[in-house]
C-alpha positions in Angstrom: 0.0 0.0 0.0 1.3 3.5 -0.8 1.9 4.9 2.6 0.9 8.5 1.2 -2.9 6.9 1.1 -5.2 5.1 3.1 -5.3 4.4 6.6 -8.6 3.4 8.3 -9.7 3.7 12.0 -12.9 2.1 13.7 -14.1 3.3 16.2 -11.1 5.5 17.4 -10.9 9.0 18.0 -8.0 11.0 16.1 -5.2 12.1 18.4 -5.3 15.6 16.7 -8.6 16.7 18.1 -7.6 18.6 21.7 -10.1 18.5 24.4 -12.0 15.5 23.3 -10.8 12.7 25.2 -13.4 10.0 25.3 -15.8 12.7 26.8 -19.5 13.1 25.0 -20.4 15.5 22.5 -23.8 17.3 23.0 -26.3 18.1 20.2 -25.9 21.4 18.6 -28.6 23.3 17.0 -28.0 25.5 14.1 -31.6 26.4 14.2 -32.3 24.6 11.3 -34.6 22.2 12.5 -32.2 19.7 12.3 -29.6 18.9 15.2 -25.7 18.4 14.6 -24.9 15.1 14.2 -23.1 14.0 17.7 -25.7 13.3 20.6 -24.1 13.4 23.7 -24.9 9.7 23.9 -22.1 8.6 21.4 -19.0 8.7 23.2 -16.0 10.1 20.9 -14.7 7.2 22.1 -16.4 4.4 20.5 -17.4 6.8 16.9 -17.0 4.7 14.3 -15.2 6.5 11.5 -13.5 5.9 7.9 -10.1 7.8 8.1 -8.2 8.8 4.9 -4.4 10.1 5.4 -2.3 11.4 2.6 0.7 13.3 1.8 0.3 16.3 -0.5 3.6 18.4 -2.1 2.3 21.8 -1.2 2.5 23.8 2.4 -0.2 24.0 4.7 -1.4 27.2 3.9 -2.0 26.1 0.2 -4.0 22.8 1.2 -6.0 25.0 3.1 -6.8 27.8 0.9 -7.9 24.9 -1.8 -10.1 23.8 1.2 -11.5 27.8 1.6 -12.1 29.1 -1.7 -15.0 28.1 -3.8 -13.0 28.7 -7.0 -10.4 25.7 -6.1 -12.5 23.5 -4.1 -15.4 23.4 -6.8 -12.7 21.5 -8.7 -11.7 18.9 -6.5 -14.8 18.0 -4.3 -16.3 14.4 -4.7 -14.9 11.5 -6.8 -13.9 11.3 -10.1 -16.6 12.1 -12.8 -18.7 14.6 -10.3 -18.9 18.3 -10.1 -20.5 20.6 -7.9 -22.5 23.7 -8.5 -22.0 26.0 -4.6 -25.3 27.7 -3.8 -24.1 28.9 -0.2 -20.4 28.7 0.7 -19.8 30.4 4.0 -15.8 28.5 5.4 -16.6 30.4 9.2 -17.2 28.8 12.4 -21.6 28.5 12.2 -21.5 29.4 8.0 -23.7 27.1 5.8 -22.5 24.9 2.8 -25.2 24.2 0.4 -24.2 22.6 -2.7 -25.6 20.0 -5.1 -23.0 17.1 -6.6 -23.9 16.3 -10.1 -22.7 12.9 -10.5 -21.9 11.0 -13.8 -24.5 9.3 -14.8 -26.3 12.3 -14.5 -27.5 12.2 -10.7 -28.5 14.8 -8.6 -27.0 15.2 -5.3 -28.2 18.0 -3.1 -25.6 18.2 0.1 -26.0 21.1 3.2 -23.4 21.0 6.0 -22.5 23.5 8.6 -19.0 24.2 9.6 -17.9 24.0 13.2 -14.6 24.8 13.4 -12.3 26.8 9.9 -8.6 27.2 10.7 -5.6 27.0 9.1 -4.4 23.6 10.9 -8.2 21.9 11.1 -11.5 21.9 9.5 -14.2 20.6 11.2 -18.3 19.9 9.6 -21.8 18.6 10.3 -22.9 17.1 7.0 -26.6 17.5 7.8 -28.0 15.7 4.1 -28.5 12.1 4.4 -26.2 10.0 4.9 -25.2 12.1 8.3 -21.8 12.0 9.2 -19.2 14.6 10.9 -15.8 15.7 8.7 -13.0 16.4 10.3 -9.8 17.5 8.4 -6.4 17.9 9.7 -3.0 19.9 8.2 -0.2 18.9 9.6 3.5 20.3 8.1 5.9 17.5 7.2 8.9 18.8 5.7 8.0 21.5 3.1 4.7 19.4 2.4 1.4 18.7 4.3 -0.3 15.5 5.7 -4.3 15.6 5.3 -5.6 13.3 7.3 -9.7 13.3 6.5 -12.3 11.8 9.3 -15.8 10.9 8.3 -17.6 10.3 12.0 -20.8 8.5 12.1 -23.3 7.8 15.1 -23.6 4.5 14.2 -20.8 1.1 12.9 -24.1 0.3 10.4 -24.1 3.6 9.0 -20.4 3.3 8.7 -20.1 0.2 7.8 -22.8 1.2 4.9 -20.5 4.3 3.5 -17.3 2.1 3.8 -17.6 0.7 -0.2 -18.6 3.8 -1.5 -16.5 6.8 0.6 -12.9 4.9 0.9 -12.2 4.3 -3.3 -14.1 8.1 -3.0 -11.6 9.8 -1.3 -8.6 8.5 -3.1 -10.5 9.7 -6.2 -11.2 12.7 -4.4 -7.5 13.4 -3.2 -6.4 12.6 -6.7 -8.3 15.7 -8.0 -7.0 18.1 -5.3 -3.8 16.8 -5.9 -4.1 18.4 -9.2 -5.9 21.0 -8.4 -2.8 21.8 -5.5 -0.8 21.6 -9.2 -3.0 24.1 -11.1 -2.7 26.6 -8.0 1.0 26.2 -8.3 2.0 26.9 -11.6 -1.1 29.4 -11.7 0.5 31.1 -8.5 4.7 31.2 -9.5 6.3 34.3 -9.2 7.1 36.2 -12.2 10.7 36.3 -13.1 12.3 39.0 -12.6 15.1 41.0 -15.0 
């Protein structure tokens, strides 16, 4: 296996998220009608989760502005053959996501999530669309480039267990495309020689 890719965990909370050792998470309402995904009843604990970890050639400040702009993340969200049209795209602590993912074959995919947390080290969302699940994503510096480690939380080892097929081949596909799009910004971005 390509130790830039995949590494899974079940059931095992991240050692990068600070002050959530084991305790519960309560419900938060975005006044929505619709909860955040953690009752305090699932202990972080015992989440199960589908954990994707990769190595990108770009510094932390790039991964994350590909993360927080609509321009680059419109190119690399969802697998390989989807696009996304943004109707809301608020990256703040509270702000809304709304956004439909057209797939191949010609599918419709309306998605609304709210994020939580928007920093340059961590990015953390309640996808509020069915299939429920919590994102967490992680920048960590390693050497002139940047680990991503990405976190899908569910309340549930069924509902996990029924994303597993679909979400792990998903995020390789999907890190593929930001691995191009981190190329793109690159060249796109070089200083201009001087004379």
């Amino acid at each position: 296996m390509d130790p830039k890719k995949l590494v899974e965990t079940r059931g095992e909370e991240p050692q990068w998220l600070p002050g959530h050792g084991g305790e519960s998470w309560e419900r938060i309402d975005y006044g929505l009608g619709a909860p955040g995904l953690m009752p305090s009843s699932v202990p972080t604990a015992t989440r199960p989760g589908l954990t994707t970890i990769r190595l990108f050639e770009a510094d932390p400040a790039l991964l994350f502005k590909a993360w927080t702009e609509a321009e680059h993340l419109t190119r690399w969200w969802g697998p390989a053959g989807f696009s996304s049209t943004f109707e809301t795209f608020e990256p703040r602590p509270g702000g809304q996501w709304r956004f439909t993912m057209h797939g191949p074959s010609g599918a419709t995919l309306p998605n609304h999530s709210v994020f939580l947390v928007v920093g340059p080290e961590r990015i953390v969302l309640d996808h509020l669309s069915a299939p429920r699940f919590q994102i967490h994503a992680t920048f960590t510096p390693v050497d002139g480039r940047t680990r991503l480690s990405f976190t899908m939380l569910f309340t549930s080892a069924a509902e996990c267990e029924a994303m597993r097929g679909f979400a792990e081949p998903a995020h390789e596909q999907m890190f593929d495309r930001l691995e191009a799009e981190l190329a793109r910004m690159r060249q796109h971005h070089l200083p201009l020689p001087t004379n």
